[in-house]
C-alpha positions as CSV (number, residue, x, y, z in Angstrom):
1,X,149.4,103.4,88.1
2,X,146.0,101.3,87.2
3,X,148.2,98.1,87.3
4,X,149.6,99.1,90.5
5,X,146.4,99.4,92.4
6,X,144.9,96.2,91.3
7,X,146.7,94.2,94.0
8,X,145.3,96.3,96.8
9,X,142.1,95.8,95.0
10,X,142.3,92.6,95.1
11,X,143.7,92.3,98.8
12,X,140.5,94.5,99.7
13,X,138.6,92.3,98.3
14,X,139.8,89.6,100.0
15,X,139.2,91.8,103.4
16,X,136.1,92.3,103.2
17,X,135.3,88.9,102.8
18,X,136.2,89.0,106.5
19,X,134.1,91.7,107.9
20,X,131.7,88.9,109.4
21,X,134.5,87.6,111.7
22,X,135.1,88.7,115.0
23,X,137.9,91.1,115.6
24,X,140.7,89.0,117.4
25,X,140.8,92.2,120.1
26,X,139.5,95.7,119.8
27,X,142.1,99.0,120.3
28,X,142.7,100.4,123.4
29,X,140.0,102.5,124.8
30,X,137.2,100.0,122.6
31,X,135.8,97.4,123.4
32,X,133.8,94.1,121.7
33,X,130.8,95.2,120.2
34,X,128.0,94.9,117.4
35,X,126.9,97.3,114.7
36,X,123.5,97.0,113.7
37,X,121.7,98.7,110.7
38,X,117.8,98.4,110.3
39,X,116.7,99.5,106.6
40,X,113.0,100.4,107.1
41,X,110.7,101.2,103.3
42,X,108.3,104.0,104.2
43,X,105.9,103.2,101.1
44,X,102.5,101.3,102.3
45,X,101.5,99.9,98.7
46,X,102.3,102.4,95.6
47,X,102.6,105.4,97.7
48,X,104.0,107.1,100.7
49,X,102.6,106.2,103.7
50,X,105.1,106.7,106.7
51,X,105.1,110.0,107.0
52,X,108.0,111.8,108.8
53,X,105.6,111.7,112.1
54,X,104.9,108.4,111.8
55,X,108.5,107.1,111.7
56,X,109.5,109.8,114.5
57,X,106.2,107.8,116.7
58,X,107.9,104.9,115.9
59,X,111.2,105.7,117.4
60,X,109.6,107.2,120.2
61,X,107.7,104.4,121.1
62,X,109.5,101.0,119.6
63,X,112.9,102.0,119.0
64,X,113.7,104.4,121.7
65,X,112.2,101.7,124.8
66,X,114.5,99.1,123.6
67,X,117.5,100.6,123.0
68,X,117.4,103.7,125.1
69,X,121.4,103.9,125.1
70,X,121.4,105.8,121.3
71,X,121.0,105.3,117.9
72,X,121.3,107.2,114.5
73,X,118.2,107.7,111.8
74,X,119.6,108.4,108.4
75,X,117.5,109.1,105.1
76,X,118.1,106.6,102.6
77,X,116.6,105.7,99.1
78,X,115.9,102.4,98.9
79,X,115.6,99.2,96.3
80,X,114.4,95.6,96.9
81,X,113.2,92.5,95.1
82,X,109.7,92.1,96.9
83,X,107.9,88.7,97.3
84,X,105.5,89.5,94.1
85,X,108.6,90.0,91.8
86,X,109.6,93.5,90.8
87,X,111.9,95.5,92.0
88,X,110.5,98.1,94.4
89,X,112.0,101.7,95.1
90,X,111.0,104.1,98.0
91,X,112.6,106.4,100.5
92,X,114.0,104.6,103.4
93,X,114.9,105.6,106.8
94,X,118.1,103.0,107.6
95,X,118.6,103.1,111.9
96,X,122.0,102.3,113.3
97,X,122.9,100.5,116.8
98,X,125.9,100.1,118.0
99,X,125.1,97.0,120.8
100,X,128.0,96.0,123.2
101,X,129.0,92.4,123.6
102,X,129.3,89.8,121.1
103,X,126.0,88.3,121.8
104,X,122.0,89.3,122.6
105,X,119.4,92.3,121.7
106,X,118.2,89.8,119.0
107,X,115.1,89.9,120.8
108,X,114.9,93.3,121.2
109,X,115.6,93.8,117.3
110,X,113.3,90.9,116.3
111,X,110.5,93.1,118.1
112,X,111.1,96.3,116.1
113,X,111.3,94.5,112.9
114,X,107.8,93.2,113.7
115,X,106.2,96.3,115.3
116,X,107.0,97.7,111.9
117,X,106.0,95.5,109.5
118,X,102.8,95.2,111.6
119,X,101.9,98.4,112.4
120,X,103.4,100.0,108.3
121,X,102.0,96.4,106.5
122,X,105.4,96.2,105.8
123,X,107.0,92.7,103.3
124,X,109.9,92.9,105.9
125,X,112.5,95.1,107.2
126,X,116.5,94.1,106.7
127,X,119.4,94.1,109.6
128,X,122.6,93.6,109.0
129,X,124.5,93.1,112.1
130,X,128.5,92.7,112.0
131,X,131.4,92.4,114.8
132,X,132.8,95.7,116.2
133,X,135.0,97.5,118.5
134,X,133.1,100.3,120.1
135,X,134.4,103.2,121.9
136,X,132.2,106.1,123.4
Protein backbone atom coordinates (compact mmCIF):
# COMPACT_ATOMS: atom_id res chain seq x y z
CA UNK A 1 0.00 0.00 0.00
CA UNK A 2 3.00 2.59 1.05
CA UNK A 3 4.69 1.70 -2.37
CA UNK A 4 1.43 2.33 -4.08
CA UNK A 5 0.87 5.83 -2.92
CA UNK A 6 4.34 7.09 -3.53
CA UNK A 7 3.55 7.81 -7.31
CA UNK A 8 0.62 10.00 -6.40
CA UNK A 9 2.97 11.55 -4.02
CA UNK A 10 5.20 12.20 -6.24
CA UNK A 11 2.65 13.41 -9.03
CA UNK A 12 1.32 15.86 -6.17
CA UNK A 13 4.28 17.06 -5.82
CA UNK A 14 4.84 17.85 -9.11
CA UNK A 15 1.27 19.74 -9.06
CA UNK A 16 1.82 21.89 -6.74
CA UNK A 17 4.82 23.09 -8.31
CA UNK A 18 2.10 24.57 -10.59
CA UNK A 19 -0.20 26.38 -8.22
CA UNK A 20 1.52 29.71 -9.40
CA UNK A 21 0.20 29.31 -13.02
CA UNK A 22 -2.81 30.51 -14.26
CA UNK A 23 -5.62 28.18 -14.60
CA UNK A 24 -6.05 27.61 -18.49
CA UNK A 25 -10.14 28.35 -17.76
CA UNK A 26 -12.18 28.29 -14.62
CA UNK A 27 -15.51 25.79 -14.20
CA UNK A 28 -18.69 26.84 -15.16
CA UNK A 29 -20.30 29.24 -12.91
CA UNK A 30 -16.41 30.73 -11.81
CA UNK A 31 -14.62 32.90 -13.07
CA UNK A 32 -10.62 34.23 -13.20
CA UNK A 33 -9.71 35.32 -10.00
CA UNK A 34 -6.93 35.91 -7.23
CA UNK A 35 -6.61 34.48 -3.74
CA UNK A 36 -4.88 36.58 -1.43
CA UNK A 37 -3.73 35.78 2.22
CA UNK A 38 -2.19 38.62 4.52
CA UNK A 39 -0.32 37.00 7.60
CA UNK A 40 -0.29 39.88 10.15
CA UNK A 41 2.17 39.14 13.82
CA UNK A 42 0.27 40.85 16.65
CA UNK A 43 3.42 41.08 19.01
CA UNK A 44 4.89 44.78 19.23
CA UNK A 45 8.51 43.81 20.69
CA UNK A 46 8.44 40.74 23.29
CA UNK A 47 4.84 41.05 24.07
CA UNK A 48 1.41 41.28 22.87
CA UNK A 49 0.47 44.38 21.63
CA UNK A 50 -2.44 44.18 19.05
CA UNK A 51 -5.09 43.50 21.05
CA UNK A 52 -8.27 41.92 19.57
CA UNK A 53 -9.71 45.71 19.39
CA UNK A 54 -6.94 46.93 17.82
CA UNK A 55 -6.85 44.43 14.92
CA UNK A 56 -10.89 44.63 14.68
CA UNK A 57 -10.02 48.94 14.26
CA UNK A 58 -7.79 47.88 11.72
CA UNK A 59 -10.23 46.06 9.58
CA UNK A 60 -12.68 48.61 10.15
CA UNK A 61 -10.73 51.30 9.00
CA UNK A 62 -7.80 49.85 6.48
CA UNK A 63 -8.98 46.66 5.49
CA UNK A 64 -12.74 47.08 5.25
CA UNK A 65 -12.39 50.71 2.86
CA UNK A 66 -10.33 48.91 0.40
CA UNK A 67 -11.82 45.80 -0.06
CA UNK A 68 -15.32 46.41 0.97
CA UNK A 69 -16.62 43.31 -1.31
CA UNK A 70 -15.52 40.59 1.85
CA UNK A 71 -12.88 39.04 3.37
CA UNK A 72 -12.12 36.29 6.07
CA UNK A 73 -9.96 36.90 9.55
CA UNK A 74 -8.65 33.71 10.82
CA UNK A 75 -6.48 33.10 14.08
CA UNK A 76 -3.23 31.83 13.35
CA UNK A 77 0.05 31.06 15.34
CA UNK A 78 2.73 32.25 13.76
CA UNK A 79 6.75 31.74 13.03
CA UNK A 80 9.32 33.86 11.17
CA UNK A 81 13.04 34.47 10.72
CA UNK A 82 13.07 38.34 11.68
CA UNK A 83 15.82 40.83 10.33
CA UNK A 84 17.82 40.53 13.76
CA UNK A 85 18.16 36.66 13.37
CA UNK A 86 16.02 34.42 15.56
CA UNK A 87 13.16 32.89 14.95
CA UNK A 88 10.08 34.76 16.27
CA UNK A 89 6.74 33.18 17.39
CA UNK A 90 3.38 35.11 18.13
CA UNK A 91 -0.33 34.76 17.50
CA UNK A 92 -1.22 35.93 14.06
CA UNK A 93 -4.36 36.96 12.56
CA UNK A 94 -3.89 35.61 8.57
CA UNK A 95 -6.81 37.80 6.34
CA UNK A 96 -8.09 36.20 3.08
CA UNK A 97 -9.19 38.06 -0.31
CA UNK A 98 -10.47 36.56 -2.89
CA UNK A 99 -9.88 39.59 -5.79
CA UNK A 100 -11.49 39.05 -9.36
CA UNK A 101 -9.33 39.44 -12.42
CA UNK A 102 -5.98 38.29 -13.07
CA UNK A 103 -4.49 41.67 -12.47
CA UNK A 104 -4.64 44.96 -9.83
CA UNK A 105 -5.47 45.64 -5.95
CA UNK A 106 -1.65 45.61 -5.56
CA UNK A 107 -2.06 49.01 -4.56
CA UNK A 108 -4.72 48.54 -2.38
CA UNK A 109 -2.73 45.60 -0.60
CA UNK A 110 0.57 47.46 -0.70
CA UNK A 111 -1.38 50.10 1.49
CA UNK A 112 -2.66 47.70 4.21
CA UNK A 113 0.71 46.10 4.49
CA UNK A 114 2.03 49.54 5.34
CA UNK A 115 -0.77 50.94 7.47
CA UNK A 116 0.20 47.95 9.56
CA UNK A 117 3.55 47.86 9.83
CA UNK A 118 3.29 51.64 10.56
CA UNK A 119 0.74 51.99 12.81
CA UNK A 120 1.77 48.06 14.94
CA UNK A 121 5.87 48.88 14.31
CA UNK A 122 5.58 45.88 12.52
CA UNK A 123 9.32 44.10 10.49
CA UNK A 124 6.72 43.34 7.68
CA UNK A 125 3.55 41.63 6.91
CA UNK A 126 3.56 38.56 4.20
CA UNK A 127 0.98 38.04 1.10
CA UNK A 128 0.83 35.33 -0.86
CA UNK A 129 -1.30 35.82 -3.80
CA UNK A 130 -2.05 32.83 -6.37
CA UNK A 131 -4.42 32.39 -9.56
CA UNK A 132 -8.01 31.25 -8.94
CA UNK A 133 -11.41 30.52 -10.20
CA UNK A 134 -13.94 32.32 -8.01
CA UNK A 135 -17.54 31.60 -7.74
CA UNK A 136 -19.97 33.46 -5.29
Amino acid sequence: MRNALLPLLAGATLLSGCASLAPASCPAGQNPGRAVELFFGRKIGDQVGVSEADFARFVDEELTPRFPDGLTVLDAAGQWRSNAGPILREPSKVVILALPGRAGGEDRLDAVRAAYRQRFSQEAVLVITQPACLGF
